[in-house]
C-alpha positions as CSV (number, residue, x, y, z in Angstrom):
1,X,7.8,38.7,-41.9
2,X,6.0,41.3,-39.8
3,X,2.9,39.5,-39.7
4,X,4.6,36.0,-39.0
5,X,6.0,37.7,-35.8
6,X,2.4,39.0,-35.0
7,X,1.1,35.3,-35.1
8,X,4.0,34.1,-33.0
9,X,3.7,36.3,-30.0
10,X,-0.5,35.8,-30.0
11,X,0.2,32.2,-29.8
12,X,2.5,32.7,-26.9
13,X,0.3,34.4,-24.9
14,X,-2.5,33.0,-25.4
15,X,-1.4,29.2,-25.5
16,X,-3.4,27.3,-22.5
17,X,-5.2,30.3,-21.6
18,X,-8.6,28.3,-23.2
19,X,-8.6,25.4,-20.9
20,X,-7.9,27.8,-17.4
21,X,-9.5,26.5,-14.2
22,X,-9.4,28.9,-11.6
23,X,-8.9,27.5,-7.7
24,X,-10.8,30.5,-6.5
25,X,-14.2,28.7,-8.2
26,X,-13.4,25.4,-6.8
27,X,-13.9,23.8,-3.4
28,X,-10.6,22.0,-4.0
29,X,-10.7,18.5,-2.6
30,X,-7.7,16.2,-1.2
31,X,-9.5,13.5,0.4
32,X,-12.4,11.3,-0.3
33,X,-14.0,8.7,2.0
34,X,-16.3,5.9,0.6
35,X,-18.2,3.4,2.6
36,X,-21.8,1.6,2.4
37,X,-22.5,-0.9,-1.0
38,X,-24.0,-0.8,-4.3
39,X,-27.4,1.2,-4.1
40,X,-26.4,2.6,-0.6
41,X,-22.9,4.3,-0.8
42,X,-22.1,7.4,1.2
43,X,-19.1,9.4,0.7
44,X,-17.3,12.1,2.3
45,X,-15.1,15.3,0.5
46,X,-12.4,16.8,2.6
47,X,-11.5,20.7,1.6
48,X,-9.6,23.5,2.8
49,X,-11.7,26.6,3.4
50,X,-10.5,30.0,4.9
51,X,-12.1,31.1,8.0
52,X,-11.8,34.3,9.6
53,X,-8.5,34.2,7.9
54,X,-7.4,30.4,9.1
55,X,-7.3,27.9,7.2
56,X,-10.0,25.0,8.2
57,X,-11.2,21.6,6.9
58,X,-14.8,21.4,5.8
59,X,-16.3,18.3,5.0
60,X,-19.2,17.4,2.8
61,X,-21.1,14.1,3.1
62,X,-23.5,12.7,0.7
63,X,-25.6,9.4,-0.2
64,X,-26.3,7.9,-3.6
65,X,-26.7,4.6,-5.5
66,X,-23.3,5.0,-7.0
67,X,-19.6,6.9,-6.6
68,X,-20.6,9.1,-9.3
69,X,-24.2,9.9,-7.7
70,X,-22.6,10.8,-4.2
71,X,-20.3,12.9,-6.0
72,X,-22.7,14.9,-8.0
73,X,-25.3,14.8,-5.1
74,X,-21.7,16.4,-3.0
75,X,-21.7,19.3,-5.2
76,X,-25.0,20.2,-4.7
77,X,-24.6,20.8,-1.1
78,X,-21.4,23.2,-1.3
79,X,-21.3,27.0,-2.9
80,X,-18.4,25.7,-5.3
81,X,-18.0,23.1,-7.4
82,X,-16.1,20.2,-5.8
83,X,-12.4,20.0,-7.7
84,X,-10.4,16.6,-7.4
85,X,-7.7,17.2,-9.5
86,X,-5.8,17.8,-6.3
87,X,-6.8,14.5,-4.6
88,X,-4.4,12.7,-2.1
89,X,-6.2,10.1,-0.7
90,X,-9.2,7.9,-1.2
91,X,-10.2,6.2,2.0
92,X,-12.5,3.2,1.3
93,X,-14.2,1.0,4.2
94,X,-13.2,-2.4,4.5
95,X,-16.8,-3.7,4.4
96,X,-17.2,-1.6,1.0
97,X,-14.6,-4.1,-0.6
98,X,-17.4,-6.8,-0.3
99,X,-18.1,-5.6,-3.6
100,X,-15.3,-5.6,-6.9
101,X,-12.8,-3.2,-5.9
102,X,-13.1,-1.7,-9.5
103,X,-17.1,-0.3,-9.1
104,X,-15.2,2.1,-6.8
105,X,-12.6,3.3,-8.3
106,X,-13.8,3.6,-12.2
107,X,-14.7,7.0,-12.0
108,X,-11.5,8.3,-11.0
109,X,-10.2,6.7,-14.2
110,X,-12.5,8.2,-16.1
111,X,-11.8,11.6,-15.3
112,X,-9.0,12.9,-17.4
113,X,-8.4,15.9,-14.3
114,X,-8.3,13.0,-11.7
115,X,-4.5,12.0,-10.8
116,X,-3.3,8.8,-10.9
117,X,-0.8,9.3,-8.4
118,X,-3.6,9.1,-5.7
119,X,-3.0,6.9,-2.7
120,X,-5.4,4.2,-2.0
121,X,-6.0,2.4,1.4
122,X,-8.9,0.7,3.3
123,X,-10.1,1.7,7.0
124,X,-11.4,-0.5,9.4
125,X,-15.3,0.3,10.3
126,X,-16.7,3.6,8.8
127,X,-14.7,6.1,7.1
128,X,-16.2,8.7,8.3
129,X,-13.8,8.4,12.3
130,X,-10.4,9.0,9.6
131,X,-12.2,12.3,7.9
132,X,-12.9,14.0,10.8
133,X,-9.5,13.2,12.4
134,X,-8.0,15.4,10.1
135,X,-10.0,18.4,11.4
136,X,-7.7,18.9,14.6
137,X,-4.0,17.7,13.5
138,X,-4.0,19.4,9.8
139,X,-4.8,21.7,7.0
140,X,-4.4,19.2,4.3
141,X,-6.8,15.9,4.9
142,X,-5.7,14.3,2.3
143,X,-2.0,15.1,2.5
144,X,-2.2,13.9,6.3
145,X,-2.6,10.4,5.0
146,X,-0.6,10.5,2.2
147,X,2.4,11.8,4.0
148,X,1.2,8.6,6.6
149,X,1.5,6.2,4.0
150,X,4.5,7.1,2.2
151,X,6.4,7.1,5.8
152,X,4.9,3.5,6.3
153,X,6.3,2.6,2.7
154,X,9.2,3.8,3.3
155,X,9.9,1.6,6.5
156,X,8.8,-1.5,4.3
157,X,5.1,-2.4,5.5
158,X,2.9,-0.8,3.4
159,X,3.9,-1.8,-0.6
160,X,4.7,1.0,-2.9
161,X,0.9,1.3,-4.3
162,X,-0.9,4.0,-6.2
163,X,-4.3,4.3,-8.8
164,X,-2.3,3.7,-11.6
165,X,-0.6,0.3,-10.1
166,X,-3.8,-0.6,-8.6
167,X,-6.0,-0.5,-12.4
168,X,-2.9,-2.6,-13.8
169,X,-3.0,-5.4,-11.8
170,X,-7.0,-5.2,-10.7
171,X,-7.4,-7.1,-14.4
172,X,-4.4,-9.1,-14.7
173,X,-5.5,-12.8,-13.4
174,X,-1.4,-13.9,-12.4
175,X,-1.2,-11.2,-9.8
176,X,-3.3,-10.0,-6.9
177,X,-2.7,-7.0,-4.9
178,X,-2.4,-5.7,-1.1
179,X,-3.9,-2.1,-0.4
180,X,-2.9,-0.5,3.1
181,X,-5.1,-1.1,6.0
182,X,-5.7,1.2,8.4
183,X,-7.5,1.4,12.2
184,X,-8.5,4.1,14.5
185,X,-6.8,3.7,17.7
186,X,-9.5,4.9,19.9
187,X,-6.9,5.8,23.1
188,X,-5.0,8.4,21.3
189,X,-7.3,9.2,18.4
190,X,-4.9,9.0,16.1
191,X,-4.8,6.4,12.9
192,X,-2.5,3.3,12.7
193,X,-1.0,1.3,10.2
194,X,-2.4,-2.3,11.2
195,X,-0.8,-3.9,8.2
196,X,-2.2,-4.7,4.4
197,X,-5.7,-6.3,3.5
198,X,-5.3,-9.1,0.8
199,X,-7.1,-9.5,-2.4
200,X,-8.3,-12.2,-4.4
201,X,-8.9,-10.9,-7.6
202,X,-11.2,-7.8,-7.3
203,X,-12.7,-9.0,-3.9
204,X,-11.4,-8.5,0.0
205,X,-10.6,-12.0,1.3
206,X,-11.1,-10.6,4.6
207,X,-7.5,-11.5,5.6
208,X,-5.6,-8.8,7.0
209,X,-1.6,-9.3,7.2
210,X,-0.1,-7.6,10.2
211,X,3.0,-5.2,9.8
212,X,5.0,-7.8,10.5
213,X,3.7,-10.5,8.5
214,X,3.3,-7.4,5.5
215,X,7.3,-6.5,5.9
216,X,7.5,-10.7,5.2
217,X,5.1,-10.6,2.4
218,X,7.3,-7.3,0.9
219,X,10.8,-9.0,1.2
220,X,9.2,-12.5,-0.4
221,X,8.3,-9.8,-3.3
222,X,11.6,-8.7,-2.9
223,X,10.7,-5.1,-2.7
224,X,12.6,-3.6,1.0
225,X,12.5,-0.2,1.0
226,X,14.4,2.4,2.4
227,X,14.4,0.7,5.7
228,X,13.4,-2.9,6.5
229,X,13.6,-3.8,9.9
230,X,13.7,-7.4,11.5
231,X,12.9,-7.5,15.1
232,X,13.2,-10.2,17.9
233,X,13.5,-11.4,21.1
234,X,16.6,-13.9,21.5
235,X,17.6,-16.2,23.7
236,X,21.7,-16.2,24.5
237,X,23.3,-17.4,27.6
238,X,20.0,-18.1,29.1
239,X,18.8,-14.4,28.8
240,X,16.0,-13.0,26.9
241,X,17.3,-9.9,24.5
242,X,15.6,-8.3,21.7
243,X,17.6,-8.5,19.0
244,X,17.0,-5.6,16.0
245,X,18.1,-6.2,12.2
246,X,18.0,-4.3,9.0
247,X,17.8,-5.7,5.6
248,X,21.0,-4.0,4.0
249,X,20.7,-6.8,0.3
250,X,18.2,-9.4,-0.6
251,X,19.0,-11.7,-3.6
252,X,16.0,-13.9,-4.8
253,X,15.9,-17.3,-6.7
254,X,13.0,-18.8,-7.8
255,X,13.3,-22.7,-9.3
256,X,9.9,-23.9,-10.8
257,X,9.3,-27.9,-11.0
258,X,6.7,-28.1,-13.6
259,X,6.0,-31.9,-13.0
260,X,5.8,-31.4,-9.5
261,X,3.8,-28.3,-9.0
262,X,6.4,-27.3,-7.1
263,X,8.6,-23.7,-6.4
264,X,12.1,-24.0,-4.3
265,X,12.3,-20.1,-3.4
266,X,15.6,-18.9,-2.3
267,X,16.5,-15.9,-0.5
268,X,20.0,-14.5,0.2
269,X,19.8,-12.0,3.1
270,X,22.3,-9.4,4.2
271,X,21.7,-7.8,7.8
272,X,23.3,-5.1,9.8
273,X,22.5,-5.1,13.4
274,X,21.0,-2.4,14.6
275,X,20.2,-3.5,18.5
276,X,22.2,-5.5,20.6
277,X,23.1,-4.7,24.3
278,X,25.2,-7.9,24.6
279,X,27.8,-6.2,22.2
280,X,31.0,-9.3,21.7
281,X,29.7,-9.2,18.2
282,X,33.0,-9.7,17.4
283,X,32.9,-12.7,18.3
284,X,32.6,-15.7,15.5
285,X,30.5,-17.7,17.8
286,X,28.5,-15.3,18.9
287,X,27.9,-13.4,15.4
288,X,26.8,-17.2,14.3
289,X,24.5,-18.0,16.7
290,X,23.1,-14.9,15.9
291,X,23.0,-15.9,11.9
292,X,21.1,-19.1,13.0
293,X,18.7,-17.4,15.0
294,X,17.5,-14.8,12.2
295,X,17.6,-17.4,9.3
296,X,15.5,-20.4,11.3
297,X,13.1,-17.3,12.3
298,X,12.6,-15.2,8.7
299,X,12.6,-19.0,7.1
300,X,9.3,-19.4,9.5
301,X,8.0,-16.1,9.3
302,X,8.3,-17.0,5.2
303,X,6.1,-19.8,5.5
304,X,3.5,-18.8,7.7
305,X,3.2,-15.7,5.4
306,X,2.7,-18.1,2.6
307,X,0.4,-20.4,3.8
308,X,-1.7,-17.7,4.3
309,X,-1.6,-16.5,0.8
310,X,-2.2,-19.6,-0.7
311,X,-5.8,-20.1,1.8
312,X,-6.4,-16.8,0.3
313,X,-5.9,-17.5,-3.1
314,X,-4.2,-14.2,-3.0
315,X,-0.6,-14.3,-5.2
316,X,0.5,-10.8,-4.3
317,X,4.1,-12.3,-5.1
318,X,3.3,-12.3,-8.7
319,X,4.3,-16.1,-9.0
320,X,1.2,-16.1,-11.7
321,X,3.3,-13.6,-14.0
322,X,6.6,-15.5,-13.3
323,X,5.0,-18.9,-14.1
324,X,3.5,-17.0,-18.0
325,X,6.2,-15.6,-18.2
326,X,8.8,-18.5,-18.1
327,X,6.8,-22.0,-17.6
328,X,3.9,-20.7,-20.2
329,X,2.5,-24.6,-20.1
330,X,2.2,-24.8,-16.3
331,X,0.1,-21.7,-16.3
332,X,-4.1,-22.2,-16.1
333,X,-6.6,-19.8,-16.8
334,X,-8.1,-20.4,-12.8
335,X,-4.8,-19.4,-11.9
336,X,-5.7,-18.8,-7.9
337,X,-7.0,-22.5,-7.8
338,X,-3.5,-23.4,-9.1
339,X,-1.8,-21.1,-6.9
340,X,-3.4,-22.4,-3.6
341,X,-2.6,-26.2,-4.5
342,X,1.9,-25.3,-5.3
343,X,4.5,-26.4,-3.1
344,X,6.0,-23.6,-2.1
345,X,9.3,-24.0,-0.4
346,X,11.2,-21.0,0.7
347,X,15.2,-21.2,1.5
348,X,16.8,-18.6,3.6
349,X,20.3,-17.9,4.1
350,X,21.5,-15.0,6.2
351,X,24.6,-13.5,6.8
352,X,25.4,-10.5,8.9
353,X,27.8,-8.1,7.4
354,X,27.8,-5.0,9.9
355,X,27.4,-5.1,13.6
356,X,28.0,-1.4,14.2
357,X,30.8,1.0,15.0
358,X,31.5,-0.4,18.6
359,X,33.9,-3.3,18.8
């Protein structure tokens, strides 16, 4: 009995001891930058270092045929070995994407110490404008951005995206995805959200959605956030006002005519108004008018957003899955050449249901 309670207590304190990695030996990295193509990549590690006792962002750059070669050609140039199981962020140029996404991100996969909770987004140009920017407005690159995209999720433009989501759906031919785009403004030198770049597949199509077209794109996937606001300008008793709207229920219907290549797509849209300097929204004639105007402009918005999808060839909606899933006869193995050539009809119906506390 004695010697059981021996063994118990050594394998208390020594469980997980064997597999320690202390931060002290580790330039500890939260952002990454790639940019450049296959047999020319550069990348760029952003870490905290401690500098006459503040707390400073260091960057190492490096060049290399390959992710993994600018990573290992990275640690040669720093006095501790570079440690990403802390990564944020991976920043990847938009002319990088030329190239399958995957050759990029494989690595990070591999690595059983690399999260997959890291946040993904392309920039426009060079990386290397978005590294330094961190320098002067925090002590944590990568949180900086991933604090910036989790805000833009939140207010429905950006789609709730990670590493892990992204490997999913890279190999699944009835889905594409839409990574968050991002561009310097020059003015303020700070970084925007300029909306989502599309994919087709594992290759950039180029296209870039605005934030207004992306908060469209989100609620046709029927995924509003936290907030999703509707914004515009209206035209009521012969004066322009800017009308503000936020998505308080979606319902989503989706009809597939299998002889007819075609999809009805019918959306049932609950707003509260959030702007409006007319107030009388008491008013039944007024509070329909105002009805008509958001349903004839979201039902627009709907189908300009999926025009463009289908000239993309990029089914970020999923309609790919929904069509295996359900109408297994309709679906083809070149499923974006069968997505571009559907009828896609979208539906909209909208009904405000709160105006506000004023009456």
């Amino acid at each position: 009995m004695y010697r059981k309670g021996i063994i118990l207590l050594l394998i208390v304190f020594l469980a997980g001891c064997w597999d320690e990695r202390l931060y002290k030996n580790s330039s500890v990295v939260s952002l990454v930058g790639v940019e450049g193509k296959v047999g020319e990549y550069k990348g760029y590690y952003a870490y905290p270092k401690l500098i006459d006792n503040k707390s400073k962002i260091m960057v190492i750059e490096a060049e290399g045929i390959s992710p993994r070669d600018i990573r290992n050609k990275a640690d040669m140039k720093v006095e501790q070995t570079l440690d990403l199981s802390e990564l944020a962020t991976l920043l990847i140029s938009s002319d990088t994407v030329k190239e399958p996404l995957y050759d990029i991100l494989d690595i990070y996969f591999r690595d059983p110490q690399n999260p997959i909770s890291i946040k993904v987004a392309l920039t426009e140009g060079d990386v290397k404008p978005f590294i330094e920017l961190t320098k002067e407005v925090t002590d944590n690159a990568g949180g900086y951005y991933q604090r910036f995209i989790e805000s833009t999720e939140k207010n429905t433009i950006y789609p709730k995206l990670d590493l892990q989501m992204i490997g999913s759906t890279l190999f699944d031919d009835a889905i594409d995805i839409s990574i968050p785009y991002i561009k310097m403004n020059k003015e303020k030198n700070i970084a925007d959200a300029a909306g989502v770049a599309l994919f087709s597949g594992q290759l950039f199509t180029g296209k870039i959605l605005n934030p207004k077209q992306s908060l469209s794109m989100l609620l046709l996937m029927d995924e509003a956030s936290q907030h999703a606001r509707i914004e515009y300008m209206m035209n009521l008793n012969d004066k322009d006002i800017p009308v503000t709207s936020e998505v308080i229920h979606l319902k989503r219907k989706w009809t597939i005519y299998e002889d007819m290549k075609k999809i009805t797509m019918d959306y049932k849209i609950d707003l509260e108004i959030d702007e409006f300097s007319q107030d009388h929204l008491y008013k039944k004639d007024i509070l329909k008018t105002l009805e008509e105007n958001f349903q004839q402009r979201i039902q627009a918005d709907f189908e300009e957003v999926l025009q463009i999808l289908q000239e993309q060839k990029s089914d970020t909606l999923g309609i790919g899955r929904y069509i295996r899933a359900y109408h297994p006869k309709m679906f083809k193995d070149d499923w974006h050449e069968q997505f571009a050539s559907l009828t896609l009809e979208p539906k909209v119906k909208v009904s405000i249901i709160r105006t506000g506390i004023l009456r």
